[in-house]
C-alpha positions in Angstrom: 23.1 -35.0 62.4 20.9 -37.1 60.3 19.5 -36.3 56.7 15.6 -36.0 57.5 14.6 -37.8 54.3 17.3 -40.3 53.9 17.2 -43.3 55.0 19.3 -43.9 58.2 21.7 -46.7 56.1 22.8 -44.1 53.8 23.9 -41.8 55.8 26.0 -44.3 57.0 27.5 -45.3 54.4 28.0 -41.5 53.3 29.7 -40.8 56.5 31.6 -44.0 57.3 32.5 -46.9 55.5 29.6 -49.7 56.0 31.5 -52.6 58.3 30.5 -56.6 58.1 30.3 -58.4 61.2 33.4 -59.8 60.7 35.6 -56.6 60.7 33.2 -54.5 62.6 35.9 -53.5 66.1 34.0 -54.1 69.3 33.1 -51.0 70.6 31.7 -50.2 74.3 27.9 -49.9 73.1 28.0 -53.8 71.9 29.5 -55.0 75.1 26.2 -52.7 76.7 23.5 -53.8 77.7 20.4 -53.3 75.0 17.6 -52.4 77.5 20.1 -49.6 78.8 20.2 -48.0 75.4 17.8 -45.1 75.3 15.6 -43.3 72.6 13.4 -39.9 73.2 9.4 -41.0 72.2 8.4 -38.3 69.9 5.1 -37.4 68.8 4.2 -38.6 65.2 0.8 -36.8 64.4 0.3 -38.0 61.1 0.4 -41.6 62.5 -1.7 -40.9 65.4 -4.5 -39.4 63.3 -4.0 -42.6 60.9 -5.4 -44.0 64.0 -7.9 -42.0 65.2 -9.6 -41.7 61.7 -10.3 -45.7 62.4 -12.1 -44.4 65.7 -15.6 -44.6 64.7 -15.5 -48.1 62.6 -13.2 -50.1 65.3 -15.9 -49.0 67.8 -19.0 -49.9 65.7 -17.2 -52.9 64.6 -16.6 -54.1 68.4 -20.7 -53.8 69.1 -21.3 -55.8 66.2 -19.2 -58.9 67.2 -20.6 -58.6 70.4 -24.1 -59.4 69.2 -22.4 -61.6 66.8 -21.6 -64.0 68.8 -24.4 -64.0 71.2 -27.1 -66.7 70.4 -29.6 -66.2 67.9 -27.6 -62.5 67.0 -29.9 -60.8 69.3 -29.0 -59.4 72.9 -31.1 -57.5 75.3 -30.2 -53.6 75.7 -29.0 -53.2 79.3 -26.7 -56.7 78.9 -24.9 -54.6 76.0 -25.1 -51.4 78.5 -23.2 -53.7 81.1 -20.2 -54.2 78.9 -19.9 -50.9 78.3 -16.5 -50.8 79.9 -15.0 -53.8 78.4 -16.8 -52.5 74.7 -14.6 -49.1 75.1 -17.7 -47.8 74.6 -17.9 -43.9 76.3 -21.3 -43.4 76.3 -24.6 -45.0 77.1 -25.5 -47.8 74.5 -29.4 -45.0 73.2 -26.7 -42.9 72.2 -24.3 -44.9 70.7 -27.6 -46.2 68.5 -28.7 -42.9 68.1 -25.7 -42.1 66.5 -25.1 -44.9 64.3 -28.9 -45.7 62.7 -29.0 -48.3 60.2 -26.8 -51.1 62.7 -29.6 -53.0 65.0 -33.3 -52.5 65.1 -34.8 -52.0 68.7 -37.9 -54.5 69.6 -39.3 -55.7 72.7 -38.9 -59.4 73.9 -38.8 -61.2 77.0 -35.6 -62.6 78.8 -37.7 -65.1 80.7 -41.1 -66.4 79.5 -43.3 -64.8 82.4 -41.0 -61.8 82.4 -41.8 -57.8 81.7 -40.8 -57.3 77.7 -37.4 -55.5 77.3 -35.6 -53.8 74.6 -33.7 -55.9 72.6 -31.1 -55.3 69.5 -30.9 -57.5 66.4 -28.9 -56.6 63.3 -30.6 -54.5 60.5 -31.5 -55.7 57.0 -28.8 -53.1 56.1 -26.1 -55.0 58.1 -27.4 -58.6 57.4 -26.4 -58.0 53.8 -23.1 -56.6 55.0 -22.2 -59.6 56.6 -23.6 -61.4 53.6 -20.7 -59.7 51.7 -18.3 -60.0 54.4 -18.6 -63.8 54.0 -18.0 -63.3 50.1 -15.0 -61.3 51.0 -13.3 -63.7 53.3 -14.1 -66.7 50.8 -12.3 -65.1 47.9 -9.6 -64.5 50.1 -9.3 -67.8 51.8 -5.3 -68.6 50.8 -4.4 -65.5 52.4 -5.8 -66.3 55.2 -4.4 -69.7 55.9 -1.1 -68.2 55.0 -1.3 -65.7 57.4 -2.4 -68.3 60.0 0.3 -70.6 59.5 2.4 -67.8 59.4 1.7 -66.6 62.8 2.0 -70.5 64.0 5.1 -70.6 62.0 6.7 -68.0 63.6 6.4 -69.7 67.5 8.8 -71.5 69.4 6.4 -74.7 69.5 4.5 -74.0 66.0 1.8 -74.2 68.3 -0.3 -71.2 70.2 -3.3 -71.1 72.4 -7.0 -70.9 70.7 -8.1 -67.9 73.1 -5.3 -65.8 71.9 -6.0 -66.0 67.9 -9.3 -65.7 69.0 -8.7 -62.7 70.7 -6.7 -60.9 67.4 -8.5 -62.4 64.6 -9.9 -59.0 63.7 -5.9 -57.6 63.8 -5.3 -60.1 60.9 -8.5 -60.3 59.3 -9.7 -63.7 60.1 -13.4 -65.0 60.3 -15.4 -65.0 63.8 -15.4 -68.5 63.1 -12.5 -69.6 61.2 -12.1 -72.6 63.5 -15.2 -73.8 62.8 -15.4 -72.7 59.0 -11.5 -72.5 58.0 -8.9 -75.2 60.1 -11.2 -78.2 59.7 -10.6 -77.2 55.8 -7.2 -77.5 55.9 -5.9 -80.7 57.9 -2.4 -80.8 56.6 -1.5 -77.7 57.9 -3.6 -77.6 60.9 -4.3 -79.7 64.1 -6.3 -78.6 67.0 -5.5 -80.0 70.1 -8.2 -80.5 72.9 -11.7 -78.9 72.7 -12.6 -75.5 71.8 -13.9 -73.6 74.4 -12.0 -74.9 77.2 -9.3 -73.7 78.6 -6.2 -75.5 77.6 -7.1 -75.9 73.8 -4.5 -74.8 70.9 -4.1 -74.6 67.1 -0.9 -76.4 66.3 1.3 -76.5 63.3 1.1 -79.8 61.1 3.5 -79.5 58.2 5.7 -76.4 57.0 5.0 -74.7 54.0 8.7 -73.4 52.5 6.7 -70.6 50.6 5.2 -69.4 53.9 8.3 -68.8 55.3 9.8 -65.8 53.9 9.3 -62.6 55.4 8.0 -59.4 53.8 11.8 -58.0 53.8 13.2 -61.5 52.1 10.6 -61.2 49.2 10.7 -57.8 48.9 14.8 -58.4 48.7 14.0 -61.4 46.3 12.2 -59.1 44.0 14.3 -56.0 43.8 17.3 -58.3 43.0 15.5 -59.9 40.0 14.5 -56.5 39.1 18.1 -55.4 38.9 20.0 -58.3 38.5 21.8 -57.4 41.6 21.4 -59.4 44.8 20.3 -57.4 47.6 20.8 -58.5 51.2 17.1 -58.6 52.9 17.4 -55.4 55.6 15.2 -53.4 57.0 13.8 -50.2 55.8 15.3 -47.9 58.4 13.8 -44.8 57.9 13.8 -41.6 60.9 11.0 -39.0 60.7 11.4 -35.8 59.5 13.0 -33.5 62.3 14.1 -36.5 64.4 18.0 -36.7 65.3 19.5 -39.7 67.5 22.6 -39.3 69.8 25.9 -39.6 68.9 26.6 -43.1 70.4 23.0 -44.5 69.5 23.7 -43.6 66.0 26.8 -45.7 66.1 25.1 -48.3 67.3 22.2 -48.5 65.1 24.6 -48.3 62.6 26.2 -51.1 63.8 23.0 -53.4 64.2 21.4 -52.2 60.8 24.9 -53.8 58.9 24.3 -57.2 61.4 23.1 -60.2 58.8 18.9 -59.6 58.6 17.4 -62.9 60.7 14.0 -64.5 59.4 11.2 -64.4 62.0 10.8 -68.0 60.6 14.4 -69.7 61.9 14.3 -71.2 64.9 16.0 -68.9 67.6 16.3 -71.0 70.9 20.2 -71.4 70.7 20.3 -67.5 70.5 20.6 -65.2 73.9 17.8 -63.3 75.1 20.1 -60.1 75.6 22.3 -60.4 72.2 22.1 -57.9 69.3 21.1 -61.5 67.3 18.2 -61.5 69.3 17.4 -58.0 68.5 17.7 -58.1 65.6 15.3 -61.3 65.1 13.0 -59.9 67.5 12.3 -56.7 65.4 12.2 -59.0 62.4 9.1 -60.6 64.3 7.7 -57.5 65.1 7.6 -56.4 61.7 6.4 -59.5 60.1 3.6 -59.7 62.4 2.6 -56.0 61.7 2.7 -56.6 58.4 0.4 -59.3 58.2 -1.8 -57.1 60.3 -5.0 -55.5 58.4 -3.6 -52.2 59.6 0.0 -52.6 60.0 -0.1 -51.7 63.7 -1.2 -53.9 66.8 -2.1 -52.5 70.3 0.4 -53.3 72.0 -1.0 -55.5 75.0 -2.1 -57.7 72.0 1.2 -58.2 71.5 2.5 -58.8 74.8 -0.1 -61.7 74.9 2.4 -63.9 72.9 5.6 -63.0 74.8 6.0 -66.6 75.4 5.2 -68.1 72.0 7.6 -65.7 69.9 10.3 -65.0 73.0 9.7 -61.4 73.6 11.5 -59.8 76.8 10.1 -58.2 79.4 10.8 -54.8 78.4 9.8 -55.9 74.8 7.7 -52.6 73.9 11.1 -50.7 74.1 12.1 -51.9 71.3 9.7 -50.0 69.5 11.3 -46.2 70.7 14.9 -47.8 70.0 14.0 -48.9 66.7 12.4 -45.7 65.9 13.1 -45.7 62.1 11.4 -49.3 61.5 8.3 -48.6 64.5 6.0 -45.7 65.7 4.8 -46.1 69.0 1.5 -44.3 69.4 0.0 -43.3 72.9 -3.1 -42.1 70.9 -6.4 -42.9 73.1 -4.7 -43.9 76.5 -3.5 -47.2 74.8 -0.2 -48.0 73.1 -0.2 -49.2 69.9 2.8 -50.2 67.6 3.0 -48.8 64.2 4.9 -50.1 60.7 6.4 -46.2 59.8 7.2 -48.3 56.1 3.6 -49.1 55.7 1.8 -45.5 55.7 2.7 -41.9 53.7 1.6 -40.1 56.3 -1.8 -41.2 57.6 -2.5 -43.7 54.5 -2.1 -47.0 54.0 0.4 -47.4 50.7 -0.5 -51.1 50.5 -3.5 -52.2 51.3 -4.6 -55.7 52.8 -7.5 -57.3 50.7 -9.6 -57.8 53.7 -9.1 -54.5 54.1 -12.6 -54.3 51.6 -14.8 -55.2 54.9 -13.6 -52.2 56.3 -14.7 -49.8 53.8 -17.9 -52.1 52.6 -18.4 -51.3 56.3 -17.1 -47.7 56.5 -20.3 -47.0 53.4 -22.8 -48.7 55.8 -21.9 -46.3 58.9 -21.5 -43.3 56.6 -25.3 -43.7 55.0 -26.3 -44.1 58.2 -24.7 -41.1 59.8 -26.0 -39.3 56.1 -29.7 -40.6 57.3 -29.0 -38.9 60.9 -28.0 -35.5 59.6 -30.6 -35.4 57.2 -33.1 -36.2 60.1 -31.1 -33.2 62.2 -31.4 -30.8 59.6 -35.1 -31.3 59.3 -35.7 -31.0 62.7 -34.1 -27.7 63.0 -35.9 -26.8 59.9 -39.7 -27.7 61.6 -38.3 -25.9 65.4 -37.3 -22.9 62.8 -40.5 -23.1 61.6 -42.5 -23.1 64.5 -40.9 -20.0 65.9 -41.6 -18.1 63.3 -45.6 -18.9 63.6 -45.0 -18.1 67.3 -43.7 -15.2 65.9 -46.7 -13.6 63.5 -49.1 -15.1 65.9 -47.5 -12.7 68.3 -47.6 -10.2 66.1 -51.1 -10.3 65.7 
């Protein structure tokens, strides 16, 4: 059985000498098929509370862009309550204001000029100076950001992926609302877009390729542990099973197997390599875990993901590799949606190295907590005053 701290490598090598790809004998789990090679999901609670802790701010932080992007920032109430569903959002748009003061302020407007006034939402003084500050943030922070973008383009068959998508995950990877507006135009020799925003065929293609961009997290990390020792050190992956969890005999043998295999960049090109080879595993999880680590959060709902199947040559049955691989990924079912977690990246429901975007979320986190501070004050009073007004009940009955 496997040590429940050590990493799965060294048990390997403590067990059975560690074979090369050239002397490695062919055994019946390579000639298998990969998709036919099985893993028991277990339940990681430490991760899945990593997630729910996030909750409350994703949610809040999904309102806001909506009335972001609307025109003039302002939206009437029952359009918001109509996009409830799409929003996540569980409850009726009062309460979700109720319980979150200090976001919008509630006025009345018209929708048409000779219409009946209706409520409508604009953003708070308190969250026009958070955006103010979210703009400082993103400014400061604006070479991480192209490098992450190029990255991600970097990483595609084409160097080239659709607008809508990156639109669709820039809050995954911590890019501007408008960051093709107020970033690509910015930087012409790395980016081109081709057509016109807002239509439907319109991408962000790669111009030129940036050598620096184009080392994973595992080759620097590799790079820097070898000049800290003086040793080289083959760029692998930090295989790692969770405490209590034990693979099967023959799926030991073959992670083994696959975690001695030569580490392949997410960055060189794979089209000669087959879509059911080890090779291709092997690069595929190297994708996987570059793009989670360039994530905000080091985990990625996994629809998001499935969204670039073509552009970074995922299978079909791509999520699997995230029970398979259960040492590099946790796979969370944590509020009916599957999301794909970097097990390096958290002791258990912390971030260890935090993104720094990741200062939005908690400017952010200290606008929603004074608020909810405000609304508990405002409780407490009220029971205070009701206390109070039974107890003159009271001597009045008494009298």
């Amino acid at each position: 059985m496997l040590s429940k701290t050590r990493p799965i490598s060294s048990y390997m090598r403590t067990h059975k000498p560690a074979l090369t790809p050239s002397t490695r004998p062919a055994t019946h789990l390579q000639s298998q098929s990969i998709s036919s090679l099985k893993v028991v999901w277990r339940k990681d609670q430490k991760l899945d509370r990593a997630i729910e802790n996030d909750k409350s701010y994703k949610l809040c932080a999904r309102v806001v862009k909506e009335v972001h992007n609307e025109p003039g920032r302002v939206i009437p109430l029952r359009y918001l309550q109509k996009r409830r569903e799409r929003l996540r959002l569980n409850i009726k748009v009062e309460t979700f204001l109720s319980r979150n003061p200090g976001l919008f302020d509630v006025y009345y407007d018209r929708i048409k000029p000779k219409s009946e006034p209706v409520q409508f939402l604009r953003f708070s003084d308190r969250l026009r100076m958070f955006l103010e500050e979210e703009e400082r943030i993103f400014k400061e922070n604006e070479p991480l950001i192209v490098s992450k973008l190029c990255k991600l383009l970097m990483m595609c068959k084409d160097r080239v992926v659709s607008v809508d998508k990156l639109v669709h995950v820039n809050r995954e990877f911590g890019f501007p609302n408008d960051f093709l507006v107020s970033l690509v135009p910015k930087y012409p020799q790395y980016f081109r877009i081709l057509g016109c925003p807002g239509e439907e065929n319109c991408y962000l293609e790669l111009v030129s390729w940036n050598p620096e961009f184009a080392k994973s997290v595992i080759e620097r990390r590799a790079e820097e542990e070898s000049n800290l020792t003086g040793i080289r050190v083959r760029p692998n992956f930090n295989y790692r099973l969770p405490s209590g969890f034990f693979l099967k005999k023959e799926m030991r043998e073959w992670v083994r197997d696959w975690v001695e295999m030569d580490y392949i960049s997410p960055y060189e090109d794979a089209s000669k390599l087959d879509q059911a080879s080890q090779e291709m595993e092997k690069r595929t999880v190297g994708v996987f875990h570059e793009l989670l680590s360039l994530s905000l959060f080091k985990r990625i709902p996994v629809p998001i993901l499935g969204k670039f199947s073509d552009e970074y040559r995922f299978s079909n049955a791509f999520s699997n590799v995230f029970t398979r691989h259960a040492g590099i990924f946790y796979l969370s079912l944590k509020g009916g949606i599957k999301t794909a977690v970097l097990r390096e990246a958290y002791k258990d429901d912390q971030l260890i190295d935090r993104d720094p975007l990741l200062e939005i979320k908690y400017k952010f986190a200290e606008l929603l907590e004074e608020g909810w501070r405000e609304r508990r004050e405002h409780l407490r009073l009220q029971r205070e005053e009701v206390e109070k007004n039974k107890e003159m009940i009271a001597m009045r009955n008494e009298e």
